[in-house]
C-alpha positions as CSV (number, residue, x, y, z in Angstrom):
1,X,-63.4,11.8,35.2
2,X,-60.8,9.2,35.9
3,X,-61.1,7.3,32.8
4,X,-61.4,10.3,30.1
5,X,-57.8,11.3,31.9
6,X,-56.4,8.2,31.4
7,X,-57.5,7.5,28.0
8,X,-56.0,11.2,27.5
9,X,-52.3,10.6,28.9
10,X,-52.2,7.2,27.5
11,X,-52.9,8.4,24.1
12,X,-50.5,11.4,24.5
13,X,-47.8,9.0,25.6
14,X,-48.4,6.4,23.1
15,X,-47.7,9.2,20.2
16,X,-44.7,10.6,21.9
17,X,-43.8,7.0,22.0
18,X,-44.1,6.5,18.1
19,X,-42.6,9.7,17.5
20,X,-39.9,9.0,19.3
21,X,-39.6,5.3,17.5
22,X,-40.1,7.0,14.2
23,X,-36.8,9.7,14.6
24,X,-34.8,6.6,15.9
25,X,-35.5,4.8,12.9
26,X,-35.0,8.0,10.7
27,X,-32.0,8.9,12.4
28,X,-30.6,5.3,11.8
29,X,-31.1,5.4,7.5
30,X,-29.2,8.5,8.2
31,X,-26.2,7.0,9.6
32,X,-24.8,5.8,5.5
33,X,-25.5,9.4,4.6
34,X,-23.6,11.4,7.2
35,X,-20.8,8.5,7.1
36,X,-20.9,9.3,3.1
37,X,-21.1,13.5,4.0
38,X,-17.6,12.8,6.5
39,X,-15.4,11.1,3.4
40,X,-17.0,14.1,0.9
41,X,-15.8,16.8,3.2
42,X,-12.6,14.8,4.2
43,X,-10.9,13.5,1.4
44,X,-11.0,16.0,-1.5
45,X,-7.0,18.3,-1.9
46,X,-9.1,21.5,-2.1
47,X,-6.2,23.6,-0.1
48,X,-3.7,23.8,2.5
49,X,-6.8,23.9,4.7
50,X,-8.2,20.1,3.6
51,X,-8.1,17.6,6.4
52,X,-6.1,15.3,4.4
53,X,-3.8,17.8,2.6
54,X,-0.8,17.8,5.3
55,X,-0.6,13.9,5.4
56,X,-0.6,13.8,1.7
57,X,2.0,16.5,0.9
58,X,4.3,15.0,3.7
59,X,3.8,11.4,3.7
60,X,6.4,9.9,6.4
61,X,6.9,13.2,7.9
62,X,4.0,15.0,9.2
63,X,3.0,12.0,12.0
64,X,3.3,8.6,10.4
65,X,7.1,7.9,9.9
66,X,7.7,5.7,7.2
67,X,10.6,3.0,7.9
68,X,12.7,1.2,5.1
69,X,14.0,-2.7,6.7
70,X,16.4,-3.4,4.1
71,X,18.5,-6.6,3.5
72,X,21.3,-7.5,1.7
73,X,22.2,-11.2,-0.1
74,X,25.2,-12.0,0.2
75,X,27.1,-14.7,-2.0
76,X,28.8,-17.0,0.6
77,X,30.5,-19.0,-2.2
78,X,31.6,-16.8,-5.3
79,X,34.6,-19.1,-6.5
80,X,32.5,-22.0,-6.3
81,X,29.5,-20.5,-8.0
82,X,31.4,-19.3,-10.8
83,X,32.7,-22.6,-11.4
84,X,29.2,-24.0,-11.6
85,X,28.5,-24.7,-8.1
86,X,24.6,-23.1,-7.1
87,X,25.2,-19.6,-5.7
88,X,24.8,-20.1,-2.3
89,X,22.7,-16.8,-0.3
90,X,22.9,-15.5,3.1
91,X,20.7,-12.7,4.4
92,X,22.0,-9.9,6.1
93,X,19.8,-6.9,7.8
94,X,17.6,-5.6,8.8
95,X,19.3,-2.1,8.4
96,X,16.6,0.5,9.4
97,X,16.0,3.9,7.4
98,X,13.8,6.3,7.8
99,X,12.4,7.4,4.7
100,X,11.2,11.0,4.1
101,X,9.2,11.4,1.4
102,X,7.4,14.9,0.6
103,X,6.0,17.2,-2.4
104,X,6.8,20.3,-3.7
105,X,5.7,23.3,-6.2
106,X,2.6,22.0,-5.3
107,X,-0.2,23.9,-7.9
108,X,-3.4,23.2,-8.1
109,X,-5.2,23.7,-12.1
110,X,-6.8,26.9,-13.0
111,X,-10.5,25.6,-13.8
112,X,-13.2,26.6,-11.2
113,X,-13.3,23.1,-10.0
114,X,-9.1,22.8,-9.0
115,X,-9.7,19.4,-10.6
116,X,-6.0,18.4,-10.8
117,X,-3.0,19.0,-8.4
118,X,0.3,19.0,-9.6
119,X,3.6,18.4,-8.2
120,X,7.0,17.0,-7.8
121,X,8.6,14.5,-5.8
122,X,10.7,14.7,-2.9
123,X,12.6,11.8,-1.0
124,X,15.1,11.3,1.6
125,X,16.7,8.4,3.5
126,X,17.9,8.6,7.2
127,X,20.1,5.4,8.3
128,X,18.3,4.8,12.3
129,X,20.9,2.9,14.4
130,X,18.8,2.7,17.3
131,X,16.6,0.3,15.2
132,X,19.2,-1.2,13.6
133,X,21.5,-4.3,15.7
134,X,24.7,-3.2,16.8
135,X,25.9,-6.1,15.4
136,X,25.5,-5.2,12.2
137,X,27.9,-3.5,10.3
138,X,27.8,-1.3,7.1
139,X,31.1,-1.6,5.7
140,X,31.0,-5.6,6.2
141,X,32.2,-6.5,2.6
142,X,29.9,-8.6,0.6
143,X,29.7,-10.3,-2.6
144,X,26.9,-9.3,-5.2
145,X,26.5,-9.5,-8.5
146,X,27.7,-6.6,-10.6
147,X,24.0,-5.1,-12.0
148,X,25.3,-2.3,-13.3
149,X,28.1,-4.0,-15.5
150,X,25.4,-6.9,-16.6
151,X,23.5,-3.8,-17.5
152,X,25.9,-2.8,-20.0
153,X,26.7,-5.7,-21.2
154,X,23.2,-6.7,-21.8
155,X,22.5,-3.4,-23.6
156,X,25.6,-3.9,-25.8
157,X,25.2,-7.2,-27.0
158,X,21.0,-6.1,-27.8
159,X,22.7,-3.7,-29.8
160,X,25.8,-5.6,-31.5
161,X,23.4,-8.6,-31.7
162,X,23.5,-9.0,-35.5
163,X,27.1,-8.0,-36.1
164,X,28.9,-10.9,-34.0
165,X,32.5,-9.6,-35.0
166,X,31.6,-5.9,-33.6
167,X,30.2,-7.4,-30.5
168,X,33.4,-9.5,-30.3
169,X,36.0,-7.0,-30.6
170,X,33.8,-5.0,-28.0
171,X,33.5,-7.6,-25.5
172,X,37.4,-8.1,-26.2
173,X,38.3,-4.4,-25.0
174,X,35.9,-4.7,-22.4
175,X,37.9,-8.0,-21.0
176,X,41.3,-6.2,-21.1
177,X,40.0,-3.2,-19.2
178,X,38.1,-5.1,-16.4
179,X,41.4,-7.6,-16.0
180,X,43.2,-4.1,-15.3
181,X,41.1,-3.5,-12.9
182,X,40.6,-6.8,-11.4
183,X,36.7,-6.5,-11.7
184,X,34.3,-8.5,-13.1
185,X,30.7,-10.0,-13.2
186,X,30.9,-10.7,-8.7
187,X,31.6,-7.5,-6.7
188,X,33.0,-7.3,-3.5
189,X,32.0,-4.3,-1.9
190,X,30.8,-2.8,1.8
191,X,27.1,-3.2,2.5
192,X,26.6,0.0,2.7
193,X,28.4,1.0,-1.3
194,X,25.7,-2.2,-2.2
195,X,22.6,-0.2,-1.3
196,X,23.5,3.3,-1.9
197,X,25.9,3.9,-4.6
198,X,29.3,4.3,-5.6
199,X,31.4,5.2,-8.5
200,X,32.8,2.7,-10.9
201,X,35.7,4.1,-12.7
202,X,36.4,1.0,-14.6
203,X,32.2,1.5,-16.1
204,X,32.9,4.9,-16.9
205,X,35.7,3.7,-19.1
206,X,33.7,0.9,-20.5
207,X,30.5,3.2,-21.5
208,X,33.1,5.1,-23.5
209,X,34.4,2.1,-25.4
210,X,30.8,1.0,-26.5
211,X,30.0,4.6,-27.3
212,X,33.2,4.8,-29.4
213,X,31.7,1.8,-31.4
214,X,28.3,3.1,-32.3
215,X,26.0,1.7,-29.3
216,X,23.4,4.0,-27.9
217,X,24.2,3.8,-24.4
218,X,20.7,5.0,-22.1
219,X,21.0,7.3,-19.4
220,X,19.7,4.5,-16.9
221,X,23.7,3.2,-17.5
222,X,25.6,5.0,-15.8
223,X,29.0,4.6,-14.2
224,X,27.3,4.9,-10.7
225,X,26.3,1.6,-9.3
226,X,23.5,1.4,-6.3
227,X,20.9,-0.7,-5.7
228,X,19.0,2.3,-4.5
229,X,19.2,6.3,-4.2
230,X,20.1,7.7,-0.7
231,X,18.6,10.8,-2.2
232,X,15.8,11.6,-4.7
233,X,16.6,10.6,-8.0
234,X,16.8,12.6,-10.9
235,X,14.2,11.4,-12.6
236,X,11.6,12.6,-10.0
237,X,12.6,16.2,-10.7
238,X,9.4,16.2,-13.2
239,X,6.5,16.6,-12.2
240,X,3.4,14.6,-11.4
241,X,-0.4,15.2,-11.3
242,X,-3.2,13.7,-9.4
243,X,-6.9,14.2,-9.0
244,X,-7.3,16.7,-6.4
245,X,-10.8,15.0,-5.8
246,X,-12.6,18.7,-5.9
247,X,-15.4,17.3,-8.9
248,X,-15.5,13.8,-7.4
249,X,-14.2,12.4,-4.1
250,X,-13.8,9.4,-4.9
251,X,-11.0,9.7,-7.3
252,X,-8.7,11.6,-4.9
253,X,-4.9,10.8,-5.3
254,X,-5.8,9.2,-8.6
255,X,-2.7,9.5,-10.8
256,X,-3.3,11.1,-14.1
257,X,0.4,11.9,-15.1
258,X,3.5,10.1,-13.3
259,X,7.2,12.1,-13.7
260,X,5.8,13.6,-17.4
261,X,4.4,10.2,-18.3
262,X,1.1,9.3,-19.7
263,X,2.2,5.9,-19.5
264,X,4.6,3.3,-18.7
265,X,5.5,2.4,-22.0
266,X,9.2,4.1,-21.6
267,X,9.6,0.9,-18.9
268,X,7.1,-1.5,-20.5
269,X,6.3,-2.9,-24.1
270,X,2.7,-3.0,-23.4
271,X,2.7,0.4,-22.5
272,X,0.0,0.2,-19.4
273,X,-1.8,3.3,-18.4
274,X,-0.8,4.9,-15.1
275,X,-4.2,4.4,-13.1
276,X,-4.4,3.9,-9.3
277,X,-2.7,6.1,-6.2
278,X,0.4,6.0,-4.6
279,X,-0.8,4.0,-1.8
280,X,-1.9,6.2,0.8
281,X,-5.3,7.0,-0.1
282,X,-7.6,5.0,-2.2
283,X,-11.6,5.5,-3.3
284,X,-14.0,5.6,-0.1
285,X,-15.6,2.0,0.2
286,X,-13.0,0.2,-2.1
287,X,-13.9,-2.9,-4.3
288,X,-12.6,-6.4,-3.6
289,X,-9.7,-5.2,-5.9
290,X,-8.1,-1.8,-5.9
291,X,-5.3,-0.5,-8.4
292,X,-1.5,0.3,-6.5
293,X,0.3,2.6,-8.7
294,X,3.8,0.8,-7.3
295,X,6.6,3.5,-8.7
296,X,9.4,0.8,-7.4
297,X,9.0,-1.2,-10.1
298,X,7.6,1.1,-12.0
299,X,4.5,-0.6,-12.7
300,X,0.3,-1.1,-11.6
301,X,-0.5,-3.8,-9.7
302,X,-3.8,-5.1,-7.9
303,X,-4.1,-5.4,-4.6
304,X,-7.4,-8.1,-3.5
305,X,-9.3,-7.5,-0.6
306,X,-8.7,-9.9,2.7
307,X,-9.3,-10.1,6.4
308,X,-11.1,-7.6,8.5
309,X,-8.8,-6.1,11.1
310,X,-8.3,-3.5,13.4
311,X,-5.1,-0.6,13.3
312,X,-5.2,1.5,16.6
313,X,-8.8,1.4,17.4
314,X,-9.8,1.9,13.3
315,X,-11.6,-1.2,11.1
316,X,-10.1,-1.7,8.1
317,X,-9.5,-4.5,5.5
318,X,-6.4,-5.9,5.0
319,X,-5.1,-5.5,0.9
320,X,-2.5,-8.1,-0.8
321,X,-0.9,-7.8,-4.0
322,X,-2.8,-10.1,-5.9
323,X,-0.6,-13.3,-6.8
324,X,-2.4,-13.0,-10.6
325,X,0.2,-9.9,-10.6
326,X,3.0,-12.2,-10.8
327,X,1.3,-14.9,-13.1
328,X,2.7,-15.2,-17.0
329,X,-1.1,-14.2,-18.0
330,X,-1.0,-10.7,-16.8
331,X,-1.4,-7.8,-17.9
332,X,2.9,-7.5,-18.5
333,X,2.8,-10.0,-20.5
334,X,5.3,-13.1,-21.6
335,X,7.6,-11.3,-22.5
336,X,8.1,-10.2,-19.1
337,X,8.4,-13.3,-17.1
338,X,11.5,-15.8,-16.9
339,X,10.7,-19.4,-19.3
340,X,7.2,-19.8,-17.9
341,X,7.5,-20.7,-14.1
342,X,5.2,-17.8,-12.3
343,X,6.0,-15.9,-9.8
344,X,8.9,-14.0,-10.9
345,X,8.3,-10.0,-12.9
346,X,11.5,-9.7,-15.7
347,X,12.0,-5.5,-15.3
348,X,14.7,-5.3,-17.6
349,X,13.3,-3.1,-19.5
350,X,12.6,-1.1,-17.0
351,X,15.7,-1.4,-15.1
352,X,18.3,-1.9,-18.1
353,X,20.3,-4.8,-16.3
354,X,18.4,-8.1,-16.1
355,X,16.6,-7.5,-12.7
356,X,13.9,-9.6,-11.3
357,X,11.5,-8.8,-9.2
358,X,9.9,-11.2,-6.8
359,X,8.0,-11.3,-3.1
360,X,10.7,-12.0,-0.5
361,X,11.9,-15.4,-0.7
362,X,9.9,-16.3,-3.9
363,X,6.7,-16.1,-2.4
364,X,3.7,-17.4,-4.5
365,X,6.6,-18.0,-7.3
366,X,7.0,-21.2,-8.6
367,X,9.5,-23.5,-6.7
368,X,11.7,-23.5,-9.5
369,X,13.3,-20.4,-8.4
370,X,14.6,-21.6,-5.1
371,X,15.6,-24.6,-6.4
372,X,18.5,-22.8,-8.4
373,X,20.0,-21.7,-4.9
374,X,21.3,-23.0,-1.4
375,X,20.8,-21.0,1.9
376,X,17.6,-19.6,1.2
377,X,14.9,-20.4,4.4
378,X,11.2,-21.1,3.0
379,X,8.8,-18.2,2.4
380,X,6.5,-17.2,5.1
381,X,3.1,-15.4,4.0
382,X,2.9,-13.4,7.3
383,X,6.6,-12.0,6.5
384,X,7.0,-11.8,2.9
385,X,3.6,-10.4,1.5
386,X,2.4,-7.2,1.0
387,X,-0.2,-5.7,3.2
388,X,-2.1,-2.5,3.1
389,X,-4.5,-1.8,6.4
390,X,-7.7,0.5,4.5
391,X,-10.1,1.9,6.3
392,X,-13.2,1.9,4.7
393,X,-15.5,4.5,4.7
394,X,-12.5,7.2,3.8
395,X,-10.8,4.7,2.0
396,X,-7.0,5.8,3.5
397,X,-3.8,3.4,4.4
398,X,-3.6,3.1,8.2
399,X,-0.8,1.0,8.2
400,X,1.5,-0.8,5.3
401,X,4.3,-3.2,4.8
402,X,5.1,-2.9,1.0
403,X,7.5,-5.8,0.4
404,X,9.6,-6.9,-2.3
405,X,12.4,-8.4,-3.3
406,X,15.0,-7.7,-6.1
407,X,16.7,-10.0,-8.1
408,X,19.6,-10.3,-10.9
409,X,19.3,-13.3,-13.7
410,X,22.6,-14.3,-14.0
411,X,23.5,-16.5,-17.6
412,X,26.2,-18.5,-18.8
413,X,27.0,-15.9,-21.7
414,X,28.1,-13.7,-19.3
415,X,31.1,-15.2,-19.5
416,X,32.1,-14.7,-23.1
417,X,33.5,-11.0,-21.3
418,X,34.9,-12.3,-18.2
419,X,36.1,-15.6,-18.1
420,X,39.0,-15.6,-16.1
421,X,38.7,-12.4,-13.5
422,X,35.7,-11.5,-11.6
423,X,37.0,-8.7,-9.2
424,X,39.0,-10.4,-6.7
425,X,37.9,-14.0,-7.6
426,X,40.2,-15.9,-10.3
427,X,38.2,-18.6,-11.8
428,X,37.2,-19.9,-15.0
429,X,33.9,-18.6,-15.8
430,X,31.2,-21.8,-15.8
431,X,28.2,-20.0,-14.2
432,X,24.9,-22.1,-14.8
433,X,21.3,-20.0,-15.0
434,X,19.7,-18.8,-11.5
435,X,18.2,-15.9,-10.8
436,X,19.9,-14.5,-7.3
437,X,18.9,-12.3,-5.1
438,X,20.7,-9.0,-4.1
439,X,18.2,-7.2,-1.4
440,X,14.9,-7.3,0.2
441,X,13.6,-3.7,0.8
442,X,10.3,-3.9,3.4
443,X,8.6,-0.2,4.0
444,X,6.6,-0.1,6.8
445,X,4.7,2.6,8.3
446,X,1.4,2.8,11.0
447,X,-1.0,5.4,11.8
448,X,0.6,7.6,14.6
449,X,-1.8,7.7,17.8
450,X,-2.1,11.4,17.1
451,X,-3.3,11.0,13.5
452,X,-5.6,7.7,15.0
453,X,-7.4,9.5,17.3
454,X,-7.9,12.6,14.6
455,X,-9.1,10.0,12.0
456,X,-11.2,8.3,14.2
457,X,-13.0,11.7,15.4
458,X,-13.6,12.9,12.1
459,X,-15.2,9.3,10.9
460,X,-16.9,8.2,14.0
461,X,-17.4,11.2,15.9
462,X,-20.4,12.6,14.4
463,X,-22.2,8.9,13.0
464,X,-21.8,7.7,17.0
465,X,-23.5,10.7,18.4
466,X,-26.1,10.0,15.7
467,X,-26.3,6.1,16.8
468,X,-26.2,7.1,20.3
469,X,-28.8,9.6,19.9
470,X,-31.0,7.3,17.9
471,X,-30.8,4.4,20.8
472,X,-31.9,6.7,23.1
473,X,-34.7,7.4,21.1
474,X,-35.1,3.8,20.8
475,X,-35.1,3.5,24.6
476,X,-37.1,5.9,25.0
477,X,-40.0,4.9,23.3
478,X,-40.2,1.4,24.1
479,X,-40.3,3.1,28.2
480,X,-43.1,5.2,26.6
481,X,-44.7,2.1,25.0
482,X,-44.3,0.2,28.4
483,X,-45.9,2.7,30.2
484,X,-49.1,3.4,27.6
485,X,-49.7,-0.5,27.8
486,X,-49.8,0.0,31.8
487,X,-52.4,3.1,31.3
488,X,-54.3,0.9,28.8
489,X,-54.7,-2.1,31.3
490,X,-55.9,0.1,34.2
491,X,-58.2,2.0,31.9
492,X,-59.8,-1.5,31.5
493,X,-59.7,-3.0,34.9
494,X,-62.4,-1.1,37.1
495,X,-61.1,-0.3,40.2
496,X,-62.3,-2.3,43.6
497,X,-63.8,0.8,45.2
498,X,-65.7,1.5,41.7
499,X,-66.9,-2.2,41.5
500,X,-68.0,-1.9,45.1
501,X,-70.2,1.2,45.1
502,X,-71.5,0.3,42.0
503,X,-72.7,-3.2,43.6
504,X,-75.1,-1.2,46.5
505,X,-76.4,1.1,43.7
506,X,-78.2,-1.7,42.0
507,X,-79.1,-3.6,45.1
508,X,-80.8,-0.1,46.2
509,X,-82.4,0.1,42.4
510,X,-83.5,-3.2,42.7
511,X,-85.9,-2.6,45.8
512,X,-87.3,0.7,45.0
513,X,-85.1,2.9,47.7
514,X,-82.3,4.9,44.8
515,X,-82.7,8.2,45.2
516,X,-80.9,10.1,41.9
517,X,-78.4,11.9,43.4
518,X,-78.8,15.9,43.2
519,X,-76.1,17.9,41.6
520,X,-77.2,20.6,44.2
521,X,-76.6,18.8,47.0
């Protein structure tokens, strides 16, 4: 009987074995599905119940704080430079804001699907001393340029263009009224009037005067002069619509409307299509290059796919604005770029004055640029580019540092309206061409711990228990498979006591004395 047993357990064991192989490899193929099941139920705005809804409708609030490092340039030389001498820059900062930035009315559309989500911008900037050095002081006086009046008088002499003795007698009146005020093309002002604002009495006036002579004067011209908005601008007050990702996941946060716009064509020529999110969420699994709807500028940019990294415990990829963005060839144009030299983004048509937009310190721009200025340190990649932290298989921003920097083009015809008084420089007006810059504004914001350990529960937590459950079933059966190979060895090694009696039962065979045994014995 003891070999039928055997043969028995060890083929009982050797099937549990293979089922228990077979569900480990099953439950492995299964991994990419419930992974792809997690971002599905995840990612898609369906309510204020979704797991991702409270992140997105209070970006900066609800965990992650968002924080603004901002610089300021200031003009160490202004007599000199405006009598031809390179402008010569000194960096000042980092002043530290926190920036707030929610949504509001938010309404979701009335098809059965809730494809679209629609809502309006809200923003907020909080000055943080304890990050900021105490050695820095906001109502230090610097020199800048003065964007706001180059923005007028760039818009004035597009206008007046081809009627030179209009343009003349405007840029005349002009010159009286800013020698009255002893203002011109340098300000000097705190740091602090520099980055948020203040109001120019002596542009109000002028706006008035190029009214008074038939120029259309755009809104974006106003008599309020900031690099920036402490608050959230006007603008913003209309409203925007996303994909709610309800019909497809993937295209969660998508933009399909931006402030009432279609498209970009208000700010751009080319009038681009607004495509891409607003950075905090992108498509599950991204591509090697992802859209960035980038609402600074405004303008879409690609980001490209580089190292593998690791934000609080979560793999992601890091994501760089792609240096093609800031190439002649793209999709912006010629139009928008300064001579040919790369590197360098011409927004004045989206920005009225002649602002330039650049990476901090001319980074991946041509050398051309620096060369026009003294002061400036050399660009460092690890400091001056953009980088986004995705993870992959939801596809959402773990961490950021959005950097840019911005710029004015200053020309020499910009002193046919102020050649003798520029605020409280007196000089003779011989500016050459360089393109200075007037602030570097770096956003930066990381996954809070809280919101880590969520994210990483909600995308790991279930595939684990699945790959822990399948190696146990892997370990399992290869003990099972051990074991049936032991069974099948004995089964066919007879055993010494076996090989022993059965010796003497031949031996007695062999001389005539077996006796069969009887069964009723």
């Amino acid at each position: 009987m003891r070999v039928p047993t055997l043969k028995c357990s060890g083929g009982c064991i050797g099937f549990t074995a293979f089922l228990f192989m077979a569900g480990g490899l099953t439950l492995q193929f299964m991994i990419d599905g419930v992974v792809s099941q997690q971002a599905k139920d995840m990612l898609p705005l369906k309510g204020n119940d979704s797991a991702l809804f409270q992140p997105w409708v209070d970006h900066g609030g609800y965990g992650s704080p968002v924080y603004n490092y901002q610089f300021v340039w200031n003009i160490t030389n202004p007599k000199e430079y405006l009598e031809g001498e390179k402008p010569n820059v000194e960096k000042i900062g980092p002043f530290v804001y926190r920036m707030f930035d929610w949504r509001e009315n938010v309404t979701w559309s009335d098809d059965d699907a809730k494809e679209n989500i629609s809502f309006t911008y809200h923003n907020y900037n909080v000055f943080i001393p304890e990050r900021t050095s105490p050695e820095l002081d906001l109502k230090a006086k610097v020199y800048v340029p003065n964007f706001a009046l180059q923005g007028l008088l760039t818009t004035v002499r597009s206008a007046l263009i081809d009627d030179p003795l209009l343009l003349k007698i405007v840029f005349e009146a002009f010159r009286v009224e800013l020698a009255l005020v002893d203002e011109g093309i340098i300000l000097h002002k705190t740091i602090d009037e520099v980055m948020w604002g203040f109001e120019d009495r002596a542009l109000l006036v002028l706006i008035e005067i190029a009214k008074e002579r038939g120029v259309d004067v755009p809104p974006s011209v106003s008599s309020y002069i900031g690099l920036q908005a402490i608050d959230t601008p006007e603008f913003y007050a209309q409203p925007s619509i996303q994909y709610s990702g309800t019909s497809d996941y993937k295209l969660t946060a998508e933009y399909r409307t931006w402030c009432g716009l279609e498209d970009l064509s208000q700010f751009w020529p080319e009038a681009p299509e607004i495509t891409g999110t607003d950075g905090w969420q992108f498509s599950p699994n991204p591509p090697e290059v992802i859209s960035l709807f980038f609402d600074a500028l405004p303008a879409v940019v690609n980001i490209t796919k580089g190292d593998k990294d690791e934000i609080s415990g979560i793999h992601s990829h890091q994501y760089h604005i792609s240096s093609e963005t800031w190439d002649n060839q793209s999709w912006f144009g010629q139009t928008h770029y300064l001579y040919g030299p790369n590197g360098v983004l011409n927004a004045t048509s989206a920005q009225t004055a002649n602002i330039m937009v650049s990476k901090p310190h001319f980074l991946d721009a041509d050398p051309y640029y620096a060369s026009l200025l003294t002061g400036m340190e050399p660009a460092d990649r690890d400091r001056d580019d953009t980088t986004i932290w995705i993870e992959p298989i939801t596809g959402s921003a773990v961490a950021a540092n959005q950097r840019i920097m911005i710029n004015l083009q200053m020309s020499p015809w910009l002193c046919e309206v102020t050649k003798h008084v520029h605020g409280s420089i007196h000089a003779d007006c011989n500016i050459s061409e360089a393109v200075v810059p007037m602030m570097i504004a770096n956003e930066i914001t990381t996954i809070s711990p809280n919101e880590a350990d969520a994210l990483k529960s909600q995308i790991y937590g279930i595939p684990n228990t699945v790959k822990l459950v399948a190696w146990i079933l892997f370990g399992a059966s290869f003990a099972l498979i051990g074991w049936t190979a032991l069974i099948v060895k004995a089964v066919r090694t007879p055993h010494p006591y076996e090989l022993v009696h059965g010796e003497e039962e031949d031996i007695a065979s062999a001389n005539g004395d077996y006796e069969a045994p009887n069964p009723r014995k």
